[in-house]
Backbone bond lengths (Angstrom), bond angles and torsions (degrees), N, CA, C in turn:
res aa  C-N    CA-C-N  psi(-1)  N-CA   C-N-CA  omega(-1)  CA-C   N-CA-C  phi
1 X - - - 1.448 - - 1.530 107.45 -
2 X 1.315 140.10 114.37 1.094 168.58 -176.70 1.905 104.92 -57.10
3 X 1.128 111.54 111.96 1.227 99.06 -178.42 1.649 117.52 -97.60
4 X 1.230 132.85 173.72 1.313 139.61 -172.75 1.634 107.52 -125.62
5 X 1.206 111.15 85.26 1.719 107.59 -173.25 1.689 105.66 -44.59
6 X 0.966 113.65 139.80 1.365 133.15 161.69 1.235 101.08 88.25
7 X 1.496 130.44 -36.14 1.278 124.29 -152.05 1.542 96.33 -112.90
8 X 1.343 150.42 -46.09 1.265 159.42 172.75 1.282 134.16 141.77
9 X 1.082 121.42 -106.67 2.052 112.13 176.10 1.832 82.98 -129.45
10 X 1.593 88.96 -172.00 1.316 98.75 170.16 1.249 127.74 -88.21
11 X 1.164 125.91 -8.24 1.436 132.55 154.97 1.635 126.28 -83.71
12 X 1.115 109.72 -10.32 1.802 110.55 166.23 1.511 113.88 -136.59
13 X 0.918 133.55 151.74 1.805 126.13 172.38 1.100 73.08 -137.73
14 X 1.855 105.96 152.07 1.435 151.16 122.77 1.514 92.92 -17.34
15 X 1.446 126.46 128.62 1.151 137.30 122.35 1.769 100.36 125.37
16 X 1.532 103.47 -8.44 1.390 107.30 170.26 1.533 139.64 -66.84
17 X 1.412 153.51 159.38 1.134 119.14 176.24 1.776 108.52 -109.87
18 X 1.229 75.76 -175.93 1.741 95.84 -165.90 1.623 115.15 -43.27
19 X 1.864 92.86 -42.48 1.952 115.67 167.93 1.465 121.04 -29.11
20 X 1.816 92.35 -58.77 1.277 112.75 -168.56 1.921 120.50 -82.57
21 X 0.821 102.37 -25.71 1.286 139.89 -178.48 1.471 98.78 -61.60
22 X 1.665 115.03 -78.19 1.806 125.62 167.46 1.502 115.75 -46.42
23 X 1.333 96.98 -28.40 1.556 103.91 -148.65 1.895 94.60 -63.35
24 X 1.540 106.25 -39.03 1.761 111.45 -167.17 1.327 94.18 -98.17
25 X 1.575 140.04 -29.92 1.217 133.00 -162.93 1.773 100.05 -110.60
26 X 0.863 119.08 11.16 1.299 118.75 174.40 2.072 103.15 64.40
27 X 1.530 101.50 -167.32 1.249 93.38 152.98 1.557 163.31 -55.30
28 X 0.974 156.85 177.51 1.623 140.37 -179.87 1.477 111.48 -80.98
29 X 1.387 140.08 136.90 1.132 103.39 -176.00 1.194 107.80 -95.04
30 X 1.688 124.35 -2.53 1.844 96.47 -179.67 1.812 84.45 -111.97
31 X 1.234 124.43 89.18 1.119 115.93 170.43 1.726 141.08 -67.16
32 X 1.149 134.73 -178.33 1.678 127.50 -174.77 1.914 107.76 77.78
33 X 1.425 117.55 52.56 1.242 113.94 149.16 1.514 74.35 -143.79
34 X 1.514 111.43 141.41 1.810 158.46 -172.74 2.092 79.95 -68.66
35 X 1.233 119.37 -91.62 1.147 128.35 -155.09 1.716 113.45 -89.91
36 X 1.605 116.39 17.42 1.247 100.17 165.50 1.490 105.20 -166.27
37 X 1.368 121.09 140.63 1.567 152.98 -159.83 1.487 104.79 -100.16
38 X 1.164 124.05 124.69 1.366 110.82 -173.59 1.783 84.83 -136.23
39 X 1.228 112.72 129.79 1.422 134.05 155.47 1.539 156.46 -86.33
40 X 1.323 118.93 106.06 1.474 100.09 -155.15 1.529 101.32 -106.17
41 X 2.015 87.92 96.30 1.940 102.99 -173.71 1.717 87.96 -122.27
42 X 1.332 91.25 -163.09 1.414 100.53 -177.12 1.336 111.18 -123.68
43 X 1.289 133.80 95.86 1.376 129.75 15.97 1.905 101.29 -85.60
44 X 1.496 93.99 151.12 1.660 89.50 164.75 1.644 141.49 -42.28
45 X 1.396 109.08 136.65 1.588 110.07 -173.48 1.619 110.43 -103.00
46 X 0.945 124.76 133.94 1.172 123.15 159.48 1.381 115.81 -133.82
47 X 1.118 124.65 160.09 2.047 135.34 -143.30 1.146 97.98 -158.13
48 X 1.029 111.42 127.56 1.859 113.13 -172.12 1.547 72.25 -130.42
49 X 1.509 90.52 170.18 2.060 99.50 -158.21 1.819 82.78 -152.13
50 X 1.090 123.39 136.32 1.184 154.33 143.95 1.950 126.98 -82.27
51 X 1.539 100.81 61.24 1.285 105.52 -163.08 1.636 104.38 88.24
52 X 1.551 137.03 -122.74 1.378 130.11 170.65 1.338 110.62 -116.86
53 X 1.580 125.80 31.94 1.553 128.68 -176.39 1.736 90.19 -124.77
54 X 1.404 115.59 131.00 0.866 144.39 130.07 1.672 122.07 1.21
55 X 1.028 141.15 104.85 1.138 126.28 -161.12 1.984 104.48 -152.05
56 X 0.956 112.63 -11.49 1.360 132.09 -176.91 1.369 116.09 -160.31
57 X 1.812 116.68 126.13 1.580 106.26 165.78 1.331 95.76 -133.92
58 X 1.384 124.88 123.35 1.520 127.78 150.86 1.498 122.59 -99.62
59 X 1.556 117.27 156.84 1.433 139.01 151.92 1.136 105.56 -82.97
60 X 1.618 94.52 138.05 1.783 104.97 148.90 1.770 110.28 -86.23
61 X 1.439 96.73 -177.06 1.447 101.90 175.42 1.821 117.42 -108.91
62 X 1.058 91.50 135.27 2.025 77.97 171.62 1.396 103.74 -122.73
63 X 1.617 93.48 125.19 1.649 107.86 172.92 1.465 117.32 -83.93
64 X 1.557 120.33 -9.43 1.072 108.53 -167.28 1.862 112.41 -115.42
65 X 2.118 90.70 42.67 1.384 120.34 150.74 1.767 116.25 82.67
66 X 1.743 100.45 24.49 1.554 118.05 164.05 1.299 116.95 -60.40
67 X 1.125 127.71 -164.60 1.360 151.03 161.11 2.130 106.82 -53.04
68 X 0.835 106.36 144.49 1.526 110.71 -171.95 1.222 98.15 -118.80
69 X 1.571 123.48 176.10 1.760 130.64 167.55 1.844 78.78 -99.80
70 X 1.290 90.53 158.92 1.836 117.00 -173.32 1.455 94.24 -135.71
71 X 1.765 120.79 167.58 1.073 127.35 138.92 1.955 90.54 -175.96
72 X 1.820 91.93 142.23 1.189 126.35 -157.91 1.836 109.02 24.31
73 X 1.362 107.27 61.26 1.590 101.99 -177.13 1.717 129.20 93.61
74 X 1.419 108.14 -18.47 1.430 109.75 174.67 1.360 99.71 -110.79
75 X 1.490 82.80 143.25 1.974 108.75 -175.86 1.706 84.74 -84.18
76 X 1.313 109.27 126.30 1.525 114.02 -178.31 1.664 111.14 -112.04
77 X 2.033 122.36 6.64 1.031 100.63 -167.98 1.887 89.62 -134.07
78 X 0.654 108.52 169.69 1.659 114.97 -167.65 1.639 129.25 40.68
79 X 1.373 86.07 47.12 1.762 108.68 173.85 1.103 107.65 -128.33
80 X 1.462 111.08 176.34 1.566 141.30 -153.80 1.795 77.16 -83.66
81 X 1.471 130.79 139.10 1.393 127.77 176.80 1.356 105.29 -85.13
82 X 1.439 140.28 -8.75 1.356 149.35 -164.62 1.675 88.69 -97.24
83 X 1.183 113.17 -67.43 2.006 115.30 -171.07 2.109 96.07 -63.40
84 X 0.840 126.03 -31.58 1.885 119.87 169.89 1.571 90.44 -82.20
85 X 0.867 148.71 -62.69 1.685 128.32 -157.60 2.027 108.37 -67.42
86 X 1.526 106.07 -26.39 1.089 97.67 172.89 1.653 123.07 -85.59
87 X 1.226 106.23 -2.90 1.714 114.43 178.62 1.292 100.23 -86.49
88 X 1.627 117.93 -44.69 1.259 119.52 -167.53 1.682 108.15 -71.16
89 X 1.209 130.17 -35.04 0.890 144.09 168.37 1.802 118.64 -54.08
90 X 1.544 93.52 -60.96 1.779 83.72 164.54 1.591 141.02 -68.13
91 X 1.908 100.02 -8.06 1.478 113.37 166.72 1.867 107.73 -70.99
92 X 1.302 102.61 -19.91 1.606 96.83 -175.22 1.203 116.02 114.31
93 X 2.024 117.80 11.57 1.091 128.20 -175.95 1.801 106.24 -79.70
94 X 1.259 132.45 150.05 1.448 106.78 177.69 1.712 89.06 -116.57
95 X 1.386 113.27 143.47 1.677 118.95 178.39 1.609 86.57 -101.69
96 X 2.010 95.41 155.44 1.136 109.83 174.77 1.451 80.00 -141.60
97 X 1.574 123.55 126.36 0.992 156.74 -176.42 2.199 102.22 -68.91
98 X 1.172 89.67 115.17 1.554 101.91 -176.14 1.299 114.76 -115.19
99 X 1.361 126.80 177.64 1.798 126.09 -174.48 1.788 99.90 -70.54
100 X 1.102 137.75 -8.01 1.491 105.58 -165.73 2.061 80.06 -162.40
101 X 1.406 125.48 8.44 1.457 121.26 176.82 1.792 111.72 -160.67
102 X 1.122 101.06 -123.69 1.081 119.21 -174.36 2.028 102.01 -174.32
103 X 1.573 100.65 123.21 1.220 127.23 154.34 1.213 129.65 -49.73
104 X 1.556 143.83 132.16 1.442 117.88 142.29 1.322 95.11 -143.47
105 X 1.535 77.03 141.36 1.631 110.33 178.22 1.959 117.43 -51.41
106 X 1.184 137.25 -6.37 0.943 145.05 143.30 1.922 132.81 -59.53
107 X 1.315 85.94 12.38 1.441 119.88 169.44 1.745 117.16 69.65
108 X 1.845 126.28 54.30 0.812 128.23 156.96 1.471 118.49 -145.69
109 X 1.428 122.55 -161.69 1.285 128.52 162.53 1.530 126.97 -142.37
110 X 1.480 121.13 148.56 1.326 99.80 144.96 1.701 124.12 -146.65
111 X 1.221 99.01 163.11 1.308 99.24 -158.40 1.857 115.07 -138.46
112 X 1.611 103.85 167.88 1.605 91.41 -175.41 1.720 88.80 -127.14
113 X 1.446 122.20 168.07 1.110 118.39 -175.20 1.624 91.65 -137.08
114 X 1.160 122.50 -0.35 1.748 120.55 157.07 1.306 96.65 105.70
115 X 0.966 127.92 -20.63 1.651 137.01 164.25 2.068 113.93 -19.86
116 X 1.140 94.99 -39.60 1.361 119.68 -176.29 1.427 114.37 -107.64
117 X 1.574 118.76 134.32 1.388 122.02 177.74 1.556 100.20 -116.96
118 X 1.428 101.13 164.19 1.746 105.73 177.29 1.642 111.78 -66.67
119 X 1.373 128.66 -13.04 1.206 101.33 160.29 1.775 119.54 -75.13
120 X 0.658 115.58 -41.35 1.529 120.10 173.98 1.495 109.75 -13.28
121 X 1.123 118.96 -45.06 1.298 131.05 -177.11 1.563 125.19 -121.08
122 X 1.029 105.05 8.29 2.063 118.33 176.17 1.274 93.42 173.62
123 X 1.799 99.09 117.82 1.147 140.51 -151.65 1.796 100.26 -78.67
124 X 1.907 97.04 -16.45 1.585 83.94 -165.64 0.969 105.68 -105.24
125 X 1.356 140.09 14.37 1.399 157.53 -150.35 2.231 105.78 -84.60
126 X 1.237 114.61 128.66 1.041 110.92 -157.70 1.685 97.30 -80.32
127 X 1.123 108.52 172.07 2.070 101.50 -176.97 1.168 99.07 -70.76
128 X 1.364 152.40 -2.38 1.459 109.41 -138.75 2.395 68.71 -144.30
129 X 1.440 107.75 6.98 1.293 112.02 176.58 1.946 102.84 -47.03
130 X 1.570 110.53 134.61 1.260 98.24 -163.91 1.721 99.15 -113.32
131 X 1.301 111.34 17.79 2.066 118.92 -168.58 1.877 85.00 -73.18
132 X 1.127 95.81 131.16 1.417 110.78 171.69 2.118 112.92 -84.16
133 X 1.110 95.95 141.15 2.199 95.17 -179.05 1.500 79.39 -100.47
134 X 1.480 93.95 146.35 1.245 109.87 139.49 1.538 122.47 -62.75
135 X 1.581 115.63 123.25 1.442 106.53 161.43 1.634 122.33 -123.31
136 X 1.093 100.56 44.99 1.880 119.44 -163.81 0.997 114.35 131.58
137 X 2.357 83.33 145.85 1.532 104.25 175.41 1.312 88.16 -135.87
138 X 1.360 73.20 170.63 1.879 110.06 -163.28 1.765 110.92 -113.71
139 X 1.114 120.96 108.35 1.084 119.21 172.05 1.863 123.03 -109.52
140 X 1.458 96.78 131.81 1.748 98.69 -175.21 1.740 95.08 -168.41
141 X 1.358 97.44 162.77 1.787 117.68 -179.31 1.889 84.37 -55.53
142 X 1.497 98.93 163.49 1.349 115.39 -163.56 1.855 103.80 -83.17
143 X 1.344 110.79 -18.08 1.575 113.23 171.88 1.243 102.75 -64.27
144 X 1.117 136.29 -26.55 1.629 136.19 -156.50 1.449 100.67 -67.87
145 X 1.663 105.30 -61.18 1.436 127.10 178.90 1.552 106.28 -55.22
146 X 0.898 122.98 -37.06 2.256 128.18 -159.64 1.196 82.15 -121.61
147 X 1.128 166.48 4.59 1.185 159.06 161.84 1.872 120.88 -55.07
């Protein structure tokens, strides 16, 4: 799924409301959190809401070879976060190194929460392999991030 820096994928934008939002995706499927929508698509959606506007949409990652988040050609979610920061980087993206990813100022993120080990994704990878996967990005206007 192709992401839209700052603004989100093609199924949610930043700045939409909650109405519009249900209206194409129906309901949430794990519902009962006030400020966030969690979706069981391929790859996962989640919608964080600022009152009933849209204010954050992330993907999860699926390792076990779903649909990925994209942008201009790089698979940005169930990879090594060092081999995506250097693609993103040679498109002209600049990373700003964050607590659990990397920032860019082109208004997204992505990040790993350790959930994932390097075998997960290369079979020959020793246990104690310490390369972090991406398992989500974060998409929002660039104040969100520098904010």
């Amino acid at each position: 799924m192709e992401i839209l820096p700052g603004e989100g994928v093609e199924l949610v934008r930043v700045g939409e409301t909650r109405d519009a939002v249900e209206a194409r995706l129906g309901p949430p499927s794990h519902p009962g959190i006030a400020a966030r929508s969690i979706y069981d698509t391929e790859p996962t959606l989640v919608v964080d809401y600022d009152g009933d506007v849209v204010e954050l949409v992330e993907l999860g990652s699926s390792v076990e070879g779903g649909e990925q988040a994209t942008l201009d050609g790089v698979q940005l979610t169930a990879r090594f976060m060092d081999d995506v920061v250097a693609e993103l980087t040679a498109l002209g993206h600049r990373p700003e190194r964050a607590d659990i990813g990397y920032t860019f100022p082109a208004g997204f993120t992505i990040f790993s929460l350790g959930a994932r080990s390097a075998a997960d994704i290369d079979p020959f990878a020793a246990p104690d392999d310490p390369r972090e996967i991406v398992e989500g990005v974060g998409i929002a206007p660039v104040e969100y991030w520098m904010g």
